[in-house]
C-alpha positions as CSV (number, residue, x, y, z in Angstrom):
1,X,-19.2,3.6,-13.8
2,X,-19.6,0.4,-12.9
3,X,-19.8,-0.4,-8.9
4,X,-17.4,-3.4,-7.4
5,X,-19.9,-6.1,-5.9
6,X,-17.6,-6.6,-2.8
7,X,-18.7,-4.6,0.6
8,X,-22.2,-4.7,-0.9
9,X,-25.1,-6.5,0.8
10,X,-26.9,-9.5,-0.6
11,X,-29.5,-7.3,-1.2
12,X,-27.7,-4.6,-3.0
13,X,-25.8,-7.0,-5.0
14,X,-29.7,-8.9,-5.8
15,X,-30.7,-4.8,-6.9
16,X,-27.4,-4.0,-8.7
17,X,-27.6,-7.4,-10.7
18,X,-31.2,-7.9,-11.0
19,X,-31.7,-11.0,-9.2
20,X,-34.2,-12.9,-8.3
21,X,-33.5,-13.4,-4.7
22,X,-31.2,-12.1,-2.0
23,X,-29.5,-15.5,-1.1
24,X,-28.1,-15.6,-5.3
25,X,-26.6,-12.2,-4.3
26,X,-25.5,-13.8,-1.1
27,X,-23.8,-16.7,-3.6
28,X,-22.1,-14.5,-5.8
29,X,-20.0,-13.1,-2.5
30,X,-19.0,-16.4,-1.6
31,X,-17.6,-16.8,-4.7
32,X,-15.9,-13.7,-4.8
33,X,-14.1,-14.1,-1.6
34,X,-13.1,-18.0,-3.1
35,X,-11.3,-15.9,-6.5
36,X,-14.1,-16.9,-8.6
37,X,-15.5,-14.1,-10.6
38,X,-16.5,-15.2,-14.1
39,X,-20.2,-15.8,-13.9
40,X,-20.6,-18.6,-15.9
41,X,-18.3,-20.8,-13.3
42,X,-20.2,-19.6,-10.4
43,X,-22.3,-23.1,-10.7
44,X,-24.6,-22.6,-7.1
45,X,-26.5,-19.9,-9.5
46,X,-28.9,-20.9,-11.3
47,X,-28.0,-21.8,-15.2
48,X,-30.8,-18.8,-16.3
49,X,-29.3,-16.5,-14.1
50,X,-25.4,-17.7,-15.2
51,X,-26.3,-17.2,-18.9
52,X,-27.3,-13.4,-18.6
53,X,-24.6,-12.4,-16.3
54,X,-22.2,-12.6,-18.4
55,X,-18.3,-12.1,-18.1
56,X,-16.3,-11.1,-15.2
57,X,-18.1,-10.0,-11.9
58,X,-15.2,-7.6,-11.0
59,X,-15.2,-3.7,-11.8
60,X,-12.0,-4.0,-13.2
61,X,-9.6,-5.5,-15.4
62,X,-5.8,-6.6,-15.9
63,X,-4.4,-4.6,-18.7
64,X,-0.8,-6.0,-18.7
65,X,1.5,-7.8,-16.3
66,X,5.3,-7.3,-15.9
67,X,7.3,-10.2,-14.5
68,X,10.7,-9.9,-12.4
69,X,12.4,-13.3,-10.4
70,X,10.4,-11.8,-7.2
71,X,7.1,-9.7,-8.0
72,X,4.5,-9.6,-10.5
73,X,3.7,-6.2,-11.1
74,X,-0.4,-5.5,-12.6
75,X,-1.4,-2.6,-14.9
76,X,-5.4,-2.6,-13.7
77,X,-8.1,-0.5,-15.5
78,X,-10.6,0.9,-13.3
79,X,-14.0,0.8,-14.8
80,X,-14.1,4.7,-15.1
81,X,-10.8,4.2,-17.7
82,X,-8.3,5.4,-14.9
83,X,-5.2,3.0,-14.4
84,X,-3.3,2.1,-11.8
85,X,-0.6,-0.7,-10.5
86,X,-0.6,-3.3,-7.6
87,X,2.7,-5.7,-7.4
88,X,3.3,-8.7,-5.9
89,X,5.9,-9.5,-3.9
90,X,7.7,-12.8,-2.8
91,X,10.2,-13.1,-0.1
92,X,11.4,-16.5,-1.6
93,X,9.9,-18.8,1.0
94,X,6.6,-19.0,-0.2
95,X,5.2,-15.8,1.3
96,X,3.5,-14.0,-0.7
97,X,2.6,-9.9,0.1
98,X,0.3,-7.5,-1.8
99,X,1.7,-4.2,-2.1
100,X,-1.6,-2.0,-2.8
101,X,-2.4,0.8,-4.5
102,X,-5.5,3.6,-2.2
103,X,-5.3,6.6,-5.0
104,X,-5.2,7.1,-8.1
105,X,-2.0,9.4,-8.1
106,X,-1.2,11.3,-5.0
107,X,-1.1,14.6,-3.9
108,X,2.0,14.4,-1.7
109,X,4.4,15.5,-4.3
110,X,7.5,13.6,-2.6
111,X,10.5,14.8,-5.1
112,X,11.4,11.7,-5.2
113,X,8.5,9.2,-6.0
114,X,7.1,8.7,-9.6
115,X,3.3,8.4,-8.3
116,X,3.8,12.2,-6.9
117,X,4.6,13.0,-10.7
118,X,0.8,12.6,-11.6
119,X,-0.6,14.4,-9.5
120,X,-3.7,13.5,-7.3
121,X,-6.7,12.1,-9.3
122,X,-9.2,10.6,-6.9
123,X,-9.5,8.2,-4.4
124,X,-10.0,4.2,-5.1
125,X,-13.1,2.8,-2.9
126,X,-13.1,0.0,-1.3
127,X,-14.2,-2.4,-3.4
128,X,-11.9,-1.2,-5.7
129,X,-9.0,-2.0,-3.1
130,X,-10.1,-5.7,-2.5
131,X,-10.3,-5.7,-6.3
132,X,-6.6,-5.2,-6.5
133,X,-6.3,-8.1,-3.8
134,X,-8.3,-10.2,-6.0
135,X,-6.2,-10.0,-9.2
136,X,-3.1,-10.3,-7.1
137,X,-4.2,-13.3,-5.7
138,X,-5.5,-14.7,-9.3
139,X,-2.3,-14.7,-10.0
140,X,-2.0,-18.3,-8.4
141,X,-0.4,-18.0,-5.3
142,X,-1.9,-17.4,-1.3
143,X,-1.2,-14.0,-0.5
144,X,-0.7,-13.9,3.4
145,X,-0.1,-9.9,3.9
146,X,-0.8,-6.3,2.8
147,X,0.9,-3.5,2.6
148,X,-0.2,-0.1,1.5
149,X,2.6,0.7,-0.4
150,X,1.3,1.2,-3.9
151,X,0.2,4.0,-5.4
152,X,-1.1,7.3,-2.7
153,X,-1.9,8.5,0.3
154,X,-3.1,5.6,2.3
155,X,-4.2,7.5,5.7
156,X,-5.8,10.2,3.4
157,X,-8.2,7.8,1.8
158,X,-9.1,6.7,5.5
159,X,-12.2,5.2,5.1
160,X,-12.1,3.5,2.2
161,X,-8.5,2.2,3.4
162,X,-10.5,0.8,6.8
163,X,-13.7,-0.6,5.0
164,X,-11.2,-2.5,2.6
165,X,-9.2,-3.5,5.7
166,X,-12.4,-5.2,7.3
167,X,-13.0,-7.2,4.3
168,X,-9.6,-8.8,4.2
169,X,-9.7,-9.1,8.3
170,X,-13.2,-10.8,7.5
171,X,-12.9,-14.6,8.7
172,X,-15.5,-15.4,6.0
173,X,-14.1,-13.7,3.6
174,X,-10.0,-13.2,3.0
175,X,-9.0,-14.3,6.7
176,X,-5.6,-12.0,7.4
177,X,-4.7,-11.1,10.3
178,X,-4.4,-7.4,11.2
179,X,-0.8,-7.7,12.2
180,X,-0.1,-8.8,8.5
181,X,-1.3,-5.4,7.4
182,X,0.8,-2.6,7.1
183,X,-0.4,1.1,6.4
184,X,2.3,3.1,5.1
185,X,2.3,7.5,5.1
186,X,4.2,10.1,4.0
187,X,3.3,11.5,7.6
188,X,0.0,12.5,7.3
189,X,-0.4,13.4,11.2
190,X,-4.6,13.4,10.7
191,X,-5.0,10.2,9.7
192,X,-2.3,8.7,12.4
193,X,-4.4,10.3,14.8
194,X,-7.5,8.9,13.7
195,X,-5.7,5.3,13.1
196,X,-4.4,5.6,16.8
197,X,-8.0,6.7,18.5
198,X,-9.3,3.2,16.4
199,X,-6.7,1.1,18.0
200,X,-7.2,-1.3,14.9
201,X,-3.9,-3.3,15.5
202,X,-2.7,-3.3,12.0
203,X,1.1,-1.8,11.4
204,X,1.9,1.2,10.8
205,X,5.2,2.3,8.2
206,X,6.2,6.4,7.8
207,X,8.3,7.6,5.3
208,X,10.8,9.4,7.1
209,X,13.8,9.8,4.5
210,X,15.2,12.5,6.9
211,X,15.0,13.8,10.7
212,X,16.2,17.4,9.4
213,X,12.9,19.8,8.9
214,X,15.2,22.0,6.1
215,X,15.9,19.0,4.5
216,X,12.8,16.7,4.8
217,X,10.4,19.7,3.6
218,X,12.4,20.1,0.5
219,X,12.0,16.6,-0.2
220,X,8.7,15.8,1.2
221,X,6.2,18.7,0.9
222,X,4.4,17.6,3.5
223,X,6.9,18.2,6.0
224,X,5.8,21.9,5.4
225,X,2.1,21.3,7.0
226,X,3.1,18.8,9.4
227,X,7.0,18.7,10.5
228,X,8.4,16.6,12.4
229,X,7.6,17.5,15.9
230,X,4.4,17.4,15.1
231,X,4.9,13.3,13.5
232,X,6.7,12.2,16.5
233,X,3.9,13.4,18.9
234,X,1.3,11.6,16.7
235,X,3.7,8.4,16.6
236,X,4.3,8.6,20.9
237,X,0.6,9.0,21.2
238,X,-0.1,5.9,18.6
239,X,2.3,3.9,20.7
240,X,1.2,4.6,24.0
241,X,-2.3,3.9,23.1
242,X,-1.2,0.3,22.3
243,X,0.5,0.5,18.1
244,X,3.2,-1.8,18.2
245,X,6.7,-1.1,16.6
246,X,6.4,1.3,14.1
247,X,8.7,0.9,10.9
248,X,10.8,4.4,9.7
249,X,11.3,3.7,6.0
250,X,13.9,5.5,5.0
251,X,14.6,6.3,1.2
252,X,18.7,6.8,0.9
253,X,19.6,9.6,-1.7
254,X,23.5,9.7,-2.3
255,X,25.0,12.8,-0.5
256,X,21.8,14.0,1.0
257,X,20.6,12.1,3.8
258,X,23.6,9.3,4.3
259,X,25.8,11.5,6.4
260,X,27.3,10.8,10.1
261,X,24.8,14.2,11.0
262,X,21.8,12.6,9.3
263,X,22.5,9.7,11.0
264,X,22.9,11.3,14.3
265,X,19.4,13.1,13.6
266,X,17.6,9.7,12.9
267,X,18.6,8.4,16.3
268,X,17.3,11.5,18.2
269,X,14.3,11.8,16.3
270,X,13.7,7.7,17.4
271,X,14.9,8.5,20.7
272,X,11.2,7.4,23.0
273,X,10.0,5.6,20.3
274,X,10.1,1.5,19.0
275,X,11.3,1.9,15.6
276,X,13.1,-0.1,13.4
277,X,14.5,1.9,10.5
278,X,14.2,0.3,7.3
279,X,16.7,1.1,4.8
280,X,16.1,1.8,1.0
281,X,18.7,2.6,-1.2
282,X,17.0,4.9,-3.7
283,X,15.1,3.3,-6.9
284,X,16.2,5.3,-10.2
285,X,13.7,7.3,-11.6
286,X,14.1,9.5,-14.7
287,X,14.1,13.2,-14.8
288,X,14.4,13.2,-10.9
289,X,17.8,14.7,-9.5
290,X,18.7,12.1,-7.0
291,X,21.2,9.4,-7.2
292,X,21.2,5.5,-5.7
293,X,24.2,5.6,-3.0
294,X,26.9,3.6,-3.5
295,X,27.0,-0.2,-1.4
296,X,30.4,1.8,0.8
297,X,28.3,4.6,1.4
298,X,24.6,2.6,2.3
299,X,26.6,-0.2,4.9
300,X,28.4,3.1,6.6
301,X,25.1,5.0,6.9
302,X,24.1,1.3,8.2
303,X,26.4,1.3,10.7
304,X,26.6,5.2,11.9
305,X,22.7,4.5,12.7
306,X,23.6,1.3,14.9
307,X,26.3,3.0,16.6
308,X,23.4,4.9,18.2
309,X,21.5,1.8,19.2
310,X,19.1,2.2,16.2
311,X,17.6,-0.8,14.5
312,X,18.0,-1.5,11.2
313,X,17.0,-3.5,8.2
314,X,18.4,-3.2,4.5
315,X,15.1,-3.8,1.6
316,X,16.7,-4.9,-1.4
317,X,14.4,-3.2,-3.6
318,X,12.4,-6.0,-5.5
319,X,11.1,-5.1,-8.9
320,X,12.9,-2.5,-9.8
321,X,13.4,-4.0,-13.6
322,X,10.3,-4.0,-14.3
323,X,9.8,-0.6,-12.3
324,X,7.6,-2.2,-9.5
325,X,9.5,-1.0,-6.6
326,X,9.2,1.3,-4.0
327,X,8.7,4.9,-5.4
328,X,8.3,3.6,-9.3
329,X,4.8,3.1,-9.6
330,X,2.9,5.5,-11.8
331,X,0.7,5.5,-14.8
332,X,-0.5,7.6,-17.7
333,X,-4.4,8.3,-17.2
């Protein structure tokens, strides 16, 4: 299996690639963090050295690349063989966002995500991570924020997710801002405890989808381990220890969760928190027994919620052709 070169030393990249001095190793990360990573165009090295390192100095490798009018979506190969799929998104005014992938698979088994369908495989380092980054931004266009939104379990691939984080936080290397870097969970209270005790100022997104413990934990298995009393304590403590306002994405399923009741359980389960509640009308998925709610029934679930004072925001799911949107990422390994 071949190791990524980024969060290695000068010296372990010199060892790993047989150099003949620490500063060439020191080179090639310069040029990494710049999106150059074929060899032969990394001209500081030494022509020798160019002409036996060969080929591309990433793990990895694009497979395929779908196209829709606002997100790329990338089939990557991991150098083990394994697959998986980074998008990215455009908001139409030149900002540019990488929706990341931390696992490959997931072990969360949400009924209604694809990724859940595979299964948990293993874990993506961290070079692995920024690899994704990298052929995102190859793509031709400055990506300016992150989102763990891809495929897994963000908070359960802590730190790899962190060590990644640090590299794009890096001033010498990818330069974003913690604020533009959002770490999104199914509700995994471990790792939002751990997140909070780190104070590391990036965002932080749950997957909510419902405020009823019958309902969520038939939809969301982890609901069953860690319910929701136990997710709001984690989210005050995260925001009294200084997390800033904390996004509730919320999946809409026709007839399930879109209710005047559901709504009135959103608003008292966001009652002592800053929220804003991010609605997603529900991306189709085949073999999967939900349904995408009709406009009527997503703008009155809108409005039953801001009746209550809640904050809201509609996503108009982006990608869904080509089956890069929230939920629809999976891959056969």
């Amino acid at each position: 299996m071949k190791e990524p070169l980024f969060l290695k030393s000068a010296e372990e990249i010199k060892t790993m690639l047989s150099l003949d001095a620490p500063f060439q190793g020191k080179i090639i990360k310069e040029n990494l963090v710049k999106g150059i990573t074929d060899f032969s165009q990394m001209t500081s090295l030494p022509k020798k050295t160019r002409e036996r390192l060969t080929g591309s100095a990433l793990s990895s490798k694009v497979l395929e690349r779908r196209d829709s009018e606002s997100s790329v979506k990338l089939l990557i190969e991991l150098s083990d063989g394994l697959k998986i799929e980074a998008v990215r998104l455009s908001d139409g005014k030149e900002r540019y966002t990488a929706c990341l992938s931390s696992q490959v698979g997931c072990a969360m088994g949400c009924s209604f995500c694809k990724t859940g369908t595979m299964g948990f495989i293993r874990n993506l380092s961290a070079g692995e991570i920024v690899e994704e980054f990298v052929h995102l931004e190859k793509l031709g266009e400055k990506i300016s924020h992150i989102v763990f939104m891809g495929m897994g379990e963000a908070l359960v691939n802590f730190t790899n997710v962190l060590d990644a984080i640090s590299v794009f936080h890096d001033r010498n290397a990818f330069d974003i801002s913690h604020r533009r870097i959002t770490i999104s969970t199914s509700g995994y209270v471990p790792g939002i405890r751990e997140l909070t005790e780190l104070k590391i100022p990036v965002k932080l997104a749950v997957s909510l989808v419902s405020a009823n413990d019958r309902i969520r934990s038939k939809i969301m298995r982890i609901n069953r381990t860690y319910p929701l009393g136990e997710l709001k304590d984690a989210l005050i403590s995260f925001q009294r220890k200084g997390g800033k306002r904390i996004t509730l994405e919320y999946c809409m399923l026709k007839d399930i969760n879109t209710d005047k009741e559901s709504a009135r359980e959103v608003a008292h389960f966001a009652r002592g928190l800053d929220v804003l509640v991010n609605l997603i009308p529900w991306n189709p998925i085949d073999d999967m027994p939900y349904s995408t709610p009709s406009e009527k029934e997503a703008v009155q679930f809108d409005k039953e919620l801001r009746k209550f004072g809640i904050n809201t925001s509609f996503r108009r799911s982006k990608g869904r052709d080509i089956n890069g949107a929230c939920g629809q990422l999976a891959t056969e390994n």
